[in-house]
Z-matrix of the N, CA and C atoms (Angstrom, degrees):
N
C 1 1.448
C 2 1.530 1 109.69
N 3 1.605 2 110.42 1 122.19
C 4 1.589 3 105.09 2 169.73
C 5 1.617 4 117.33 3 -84.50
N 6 1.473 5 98.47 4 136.36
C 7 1.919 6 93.23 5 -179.36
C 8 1.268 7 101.30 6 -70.82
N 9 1.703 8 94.13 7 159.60
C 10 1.461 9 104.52 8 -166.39
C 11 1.537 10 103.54 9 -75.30
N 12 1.235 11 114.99 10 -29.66
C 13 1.537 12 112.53 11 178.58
C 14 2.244 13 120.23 12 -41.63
N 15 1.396 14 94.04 13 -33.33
C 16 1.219 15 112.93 14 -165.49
C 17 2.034 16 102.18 15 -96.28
N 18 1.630 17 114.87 16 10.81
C 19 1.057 18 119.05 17 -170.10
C 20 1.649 19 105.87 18 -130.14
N 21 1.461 20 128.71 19 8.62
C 22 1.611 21 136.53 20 -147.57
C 23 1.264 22 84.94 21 -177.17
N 24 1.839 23 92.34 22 140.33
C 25 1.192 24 126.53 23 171.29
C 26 1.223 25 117.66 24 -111.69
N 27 1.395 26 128.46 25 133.65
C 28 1.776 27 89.78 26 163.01
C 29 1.603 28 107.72 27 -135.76
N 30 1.575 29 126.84 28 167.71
C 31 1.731 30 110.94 29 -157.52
C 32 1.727 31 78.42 30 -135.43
N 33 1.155 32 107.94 31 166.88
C 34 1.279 33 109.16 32 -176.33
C 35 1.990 34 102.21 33 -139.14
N 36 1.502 35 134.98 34 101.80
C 37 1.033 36 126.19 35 -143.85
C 38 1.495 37 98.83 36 -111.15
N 39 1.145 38 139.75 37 149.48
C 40 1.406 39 133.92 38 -179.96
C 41 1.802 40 98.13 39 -163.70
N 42 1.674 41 95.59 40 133.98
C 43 1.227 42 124.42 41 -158.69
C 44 1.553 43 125.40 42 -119.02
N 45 1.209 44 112.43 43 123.22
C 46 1.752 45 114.87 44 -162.15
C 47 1.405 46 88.98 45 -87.49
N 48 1.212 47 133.61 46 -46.71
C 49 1.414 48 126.79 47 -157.93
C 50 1.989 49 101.31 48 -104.91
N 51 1.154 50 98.64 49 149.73
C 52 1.842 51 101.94 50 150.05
C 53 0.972 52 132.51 51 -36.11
N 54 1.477 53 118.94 52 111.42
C 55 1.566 54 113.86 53 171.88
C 56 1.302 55 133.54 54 -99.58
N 57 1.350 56 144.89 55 137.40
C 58 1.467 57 154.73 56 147.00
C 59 1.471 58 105.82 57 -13.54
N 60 1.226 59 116.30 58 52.56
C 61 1.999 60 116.57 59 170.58
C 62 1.132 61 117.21 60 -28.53
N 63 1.589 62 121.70 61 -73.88
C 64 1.726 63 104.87 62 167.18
C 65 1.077 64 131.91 63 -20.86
N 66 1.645 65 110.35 64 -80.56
C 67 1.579 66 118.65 65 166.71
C 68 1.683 67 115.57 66 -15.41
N 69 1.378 68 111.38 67 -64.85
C 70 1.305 69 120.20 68 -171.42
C 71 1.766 70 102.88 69 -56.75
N 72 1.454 71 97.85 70 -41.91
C 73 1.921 72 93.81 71 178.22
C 74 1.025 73 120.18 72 -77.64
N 75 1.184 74 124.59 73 30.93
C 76 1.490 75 134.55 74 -170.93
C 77 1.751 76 95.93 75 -147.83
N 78 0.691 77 116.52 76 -48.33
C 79 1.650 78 110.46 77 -179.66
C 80 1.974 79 105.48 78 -73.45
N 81 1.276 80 109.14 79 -39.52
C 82 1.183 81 87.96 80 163.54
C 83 1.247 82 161.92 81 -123.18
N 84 1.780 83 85.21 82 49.72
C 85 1.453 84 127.89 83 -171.33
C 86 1.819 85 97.59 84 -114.85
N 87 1.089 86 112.04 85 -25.70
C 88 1.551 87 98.64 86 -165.39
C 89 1.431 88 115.25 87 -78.59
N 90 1.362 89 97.95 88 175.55
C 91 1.919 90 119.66 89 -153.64
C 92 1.581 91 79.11 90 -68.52
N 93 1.300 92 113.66 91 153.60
C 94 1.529 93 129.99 92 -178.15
C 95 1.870 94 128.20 93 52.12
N 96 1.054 95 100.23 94 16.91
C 97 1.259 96 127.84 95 -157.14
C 98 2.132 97 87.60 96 -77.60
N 99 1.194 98 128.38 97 -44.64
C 100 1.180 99 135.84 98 -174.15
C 101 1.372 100 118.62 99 89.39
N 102 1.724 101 113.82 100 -19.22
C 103 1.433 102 130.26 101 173.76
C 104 1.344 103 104.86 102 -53.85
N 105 2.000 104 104.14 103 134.96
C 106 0.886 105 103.12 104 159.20
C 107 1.454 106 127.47 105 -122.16
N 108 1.077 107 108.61 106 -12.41
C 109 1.877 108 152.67 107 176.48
C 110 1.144 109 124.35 108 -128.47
N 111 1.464 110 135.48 109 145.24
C 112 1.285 111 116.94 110 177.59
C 113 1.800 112 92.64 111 -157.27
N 114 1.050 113 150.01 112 -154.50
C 115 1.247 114 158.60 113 179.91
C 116 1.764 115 108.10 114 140.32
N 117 1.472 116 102.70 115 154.43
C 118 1.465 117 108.76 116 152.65
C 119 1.775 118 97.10 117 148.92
N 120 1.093 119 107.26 118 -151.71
C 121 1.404 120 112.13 119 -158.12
C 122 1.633 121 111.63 120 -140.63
N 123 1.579 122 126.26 121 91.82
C 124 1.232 123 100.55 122 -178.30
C 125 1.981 124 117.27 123 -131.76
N 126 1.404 125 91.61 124 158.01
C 127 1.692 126 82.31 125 179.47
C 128 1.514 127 114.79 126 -86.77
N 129 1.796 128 93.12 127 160.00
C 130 1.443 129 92.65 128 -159.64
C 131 1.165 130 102.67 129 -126.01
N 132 1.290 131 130.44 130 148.71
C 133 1.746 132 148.85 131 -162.90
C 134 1.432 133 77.47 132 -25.71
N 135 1.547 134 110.44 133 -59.19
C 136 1.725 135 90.06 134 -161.62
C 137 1.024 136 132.56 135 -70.49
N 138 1.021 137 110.32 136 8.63
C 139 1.776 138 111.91 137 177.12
C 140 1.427 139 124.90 138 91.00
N 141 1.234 140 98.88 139 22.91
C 142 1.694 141 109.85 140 -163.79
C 143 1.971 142 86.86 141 -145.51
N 144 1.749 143 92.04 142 128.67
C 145 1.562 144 99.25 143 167.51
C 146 1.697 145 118.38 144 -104.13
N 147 1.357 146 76.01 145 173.11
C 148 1.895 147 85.87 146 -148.70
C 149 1.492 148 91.79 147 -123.60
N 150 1.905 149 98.65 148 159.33
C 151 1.738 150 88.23 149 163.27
C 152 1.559 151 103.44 150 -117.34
N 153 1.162 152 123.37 151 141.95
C 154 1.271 153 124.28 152 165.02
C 155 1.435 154 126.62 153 -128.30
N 156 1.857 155 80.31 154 115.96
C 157 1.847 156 73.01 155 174.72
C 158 1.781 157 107.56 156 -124.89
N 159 1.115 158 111.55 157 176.05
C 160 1.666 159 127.61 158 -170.62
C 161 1.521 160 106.77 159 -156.95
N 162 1.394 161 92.62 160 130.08
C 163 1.628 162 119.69 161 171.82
C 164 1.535 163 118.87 162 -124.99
N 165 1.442 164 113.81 163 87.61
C 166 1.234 165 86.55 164 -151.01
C 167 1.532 166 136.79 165 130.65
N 168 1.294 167 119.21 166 -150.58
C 169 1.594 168 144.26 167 -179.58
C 170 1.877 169 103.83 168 -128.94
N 171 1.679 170 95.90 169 15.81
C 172 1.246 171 74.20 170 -170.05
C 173 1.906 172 99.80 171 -153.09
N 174 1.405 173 108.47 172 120.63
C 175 1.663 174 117.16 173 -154.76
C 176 1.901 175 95.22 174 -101.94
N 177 1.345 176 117.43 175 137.82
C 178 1.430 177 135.57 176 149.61
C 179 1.292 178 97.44 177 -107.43
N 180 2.229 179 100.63 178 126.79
C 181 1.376 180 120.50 179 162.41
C 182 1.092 181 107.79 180 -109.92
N 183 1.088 182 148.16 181 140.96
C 184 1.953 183 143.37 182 157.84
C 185 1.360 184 94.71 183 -161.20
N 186 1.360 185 82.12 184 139.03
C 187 1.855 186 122.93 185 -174.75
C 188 1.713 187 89.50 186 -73.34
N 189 1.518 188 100.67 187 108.74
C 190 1.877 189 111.44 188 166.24
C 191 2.108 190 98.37 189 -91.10
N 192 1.412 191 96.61 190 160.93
C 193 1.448 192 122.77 191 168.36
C 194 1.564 193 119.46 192 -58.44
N 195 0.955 194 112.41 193 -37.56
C 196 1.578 195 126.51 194 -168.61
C 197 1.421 196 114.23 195 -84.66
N 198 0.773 197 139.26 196 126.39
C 199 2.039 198 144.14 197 176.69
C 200 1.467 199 111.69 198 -73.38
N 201 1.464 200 112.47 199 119.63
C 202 1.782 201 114.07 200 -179.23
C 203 1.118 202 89.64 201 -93.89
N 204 1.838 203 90.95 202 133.78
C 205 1.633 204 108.80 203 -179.36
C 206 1.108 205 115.31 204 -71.30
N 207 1.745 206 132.44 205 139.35
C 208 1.659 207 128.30 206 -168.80
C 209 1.696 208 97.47 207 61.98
N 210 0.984 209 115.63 208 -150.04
C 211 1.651 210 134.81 209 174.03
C 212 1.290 211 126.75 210 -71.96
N 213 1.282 212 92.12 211 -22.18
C 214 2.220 213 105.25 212 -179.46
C 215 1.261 214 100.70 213 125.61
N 216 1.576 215 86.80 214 -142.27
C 217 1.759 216 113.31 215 -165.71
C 218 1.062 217 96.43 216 -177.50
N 219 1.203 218 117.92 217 141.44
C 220 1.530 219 154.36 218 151.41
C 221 1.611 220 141.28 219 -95.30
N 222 1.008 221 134.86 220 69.55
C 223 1.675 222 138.69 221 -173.09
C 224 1.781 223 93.40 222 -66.72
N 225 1.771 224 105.06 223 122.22
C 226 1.207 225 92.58 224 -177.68
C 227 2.063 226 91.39 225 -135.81
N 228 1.792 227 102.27 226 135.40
C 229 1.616 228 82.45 227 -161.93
C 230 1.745 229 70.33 228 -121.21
N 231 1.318 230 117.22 229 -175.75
C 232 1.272 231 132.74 230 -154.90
C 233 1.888 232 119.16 231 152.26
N 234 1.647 233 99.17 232 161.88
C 235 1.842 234 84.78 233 -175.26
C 236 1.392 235 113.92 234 -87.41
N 237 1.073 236 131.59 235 145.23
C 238 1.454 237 163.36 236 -145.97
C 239 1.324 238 95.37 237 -62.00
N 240 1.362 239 128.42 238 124.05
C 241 1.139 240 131.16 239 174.24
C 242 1.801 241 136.48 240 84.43
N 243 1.891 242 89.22 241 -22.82
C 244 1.166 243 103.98 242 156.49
C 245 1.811 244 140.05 243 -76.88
N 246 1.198 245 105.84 244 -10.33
C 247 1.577 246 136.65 245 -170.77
C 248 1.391 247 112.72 246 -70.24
N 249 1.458 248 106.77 247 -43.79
C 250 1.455 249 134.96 248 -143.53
C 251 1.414 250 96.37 249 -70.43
N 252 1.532 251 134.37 250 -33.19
C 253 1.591 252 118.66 251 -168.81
C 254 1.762 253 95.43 252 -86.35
N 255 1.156 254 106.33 253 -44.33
C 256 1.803 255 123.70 254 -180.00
C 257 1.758 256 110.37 255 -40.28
N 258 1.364 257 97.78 256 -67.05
C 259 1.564 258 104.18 257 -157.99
C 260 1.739 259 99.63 258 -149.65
N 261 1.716 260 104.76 259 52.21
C 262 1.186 261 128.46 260 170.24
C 263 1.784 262 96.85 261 -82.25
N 264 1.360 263 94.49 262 -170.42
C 265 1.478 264 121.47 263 172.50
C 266 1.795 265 122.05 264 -23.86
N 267 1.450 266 87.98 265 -48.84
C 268 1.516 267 113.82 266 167.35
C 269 1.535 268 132.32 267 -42.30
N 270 1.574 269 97.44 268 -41.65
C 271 1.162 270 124.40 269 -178.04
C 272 1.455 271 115.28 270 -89.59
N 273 0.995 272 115.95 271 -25.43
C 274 1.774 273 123.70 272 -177.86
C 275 1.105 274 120.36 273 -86.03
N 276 1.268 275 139.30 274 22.96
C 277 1.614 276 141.87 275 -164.49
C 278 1.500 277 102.00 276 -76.50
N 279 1.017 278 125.21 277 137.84
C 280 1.497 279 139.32 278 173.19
C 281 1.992 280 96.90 279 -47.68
N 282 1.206 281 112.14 280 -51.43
C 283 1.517 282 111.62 281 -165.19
C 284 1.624 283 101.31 282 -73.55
N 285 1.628 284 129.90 283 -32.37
C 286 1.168 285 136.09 284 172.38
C 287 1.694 286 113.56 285 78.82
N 288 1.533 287 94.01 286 120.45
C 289 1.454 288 121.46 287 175.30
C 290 1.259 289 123.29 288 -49.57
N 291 1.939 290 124.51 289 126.97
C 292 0.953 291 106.35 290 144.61
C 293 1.453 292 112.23 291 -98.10
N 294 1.661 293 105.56 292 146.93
C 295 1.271 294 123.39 293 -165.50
C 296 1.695 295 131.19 294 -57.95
N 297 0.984 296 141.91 295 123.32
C 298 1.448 297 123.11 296 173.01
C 299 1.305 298 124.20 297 -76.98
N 300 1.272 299 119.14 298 79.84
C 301 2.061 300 107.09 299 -164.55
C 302 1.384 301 108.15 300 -88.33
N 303 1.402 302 85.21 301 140.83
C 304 1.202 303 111.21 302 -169.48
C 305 2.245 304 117.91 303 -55.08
């Protein structure tokens, strides 16, 4: 049996600027994507924060009360090694990505 530790990744993303929410619900919903979980809280061009979570192939957005500081955050867990082209290095910038979905 392999431990699960050695089978899951997980990235933890946090954002100075506003992000493209859709985009993001679409990038980390799509086919090959390696996501398997995702949650967190981020602001969006419009100025209004969102929660997004994903299980799956399949994303909940809704506009929460509370203001994400900078752009948000994102907890994104997934299998090990699969993550890395998605929401690799690329994805982690202190200033924070908007996404290119596919």
């Amino acid at each position: 049996t392999v431990p699960a530790a050695s089978r899951f990744d997980s990235h933890s993303l946090r954002f100075e600027v506003p992000q493209d929410v859709p985009a993001w619900g679409r990038r980390l919903t799509a086919p090959n994507s390696g996501v398997l979980r995702a949650k967190g809280v981020l602001r969006g061009m419009d100025g209004h924060s969102w929660l997004v979570q994903v299980v799956g192939r399949r994303a909940s957005i809704e506009p929460v009360q509370h203001q994400a500081r900078g752009g948000g955050e994102l907890i994104i867990i997934g299998l090990r090694g699969a993550m890395f082209d998605t929401f690799g290095q690329r994805h982690g910038s202190a200033r924070g990505p908007v996404p290119n979905p596919s």
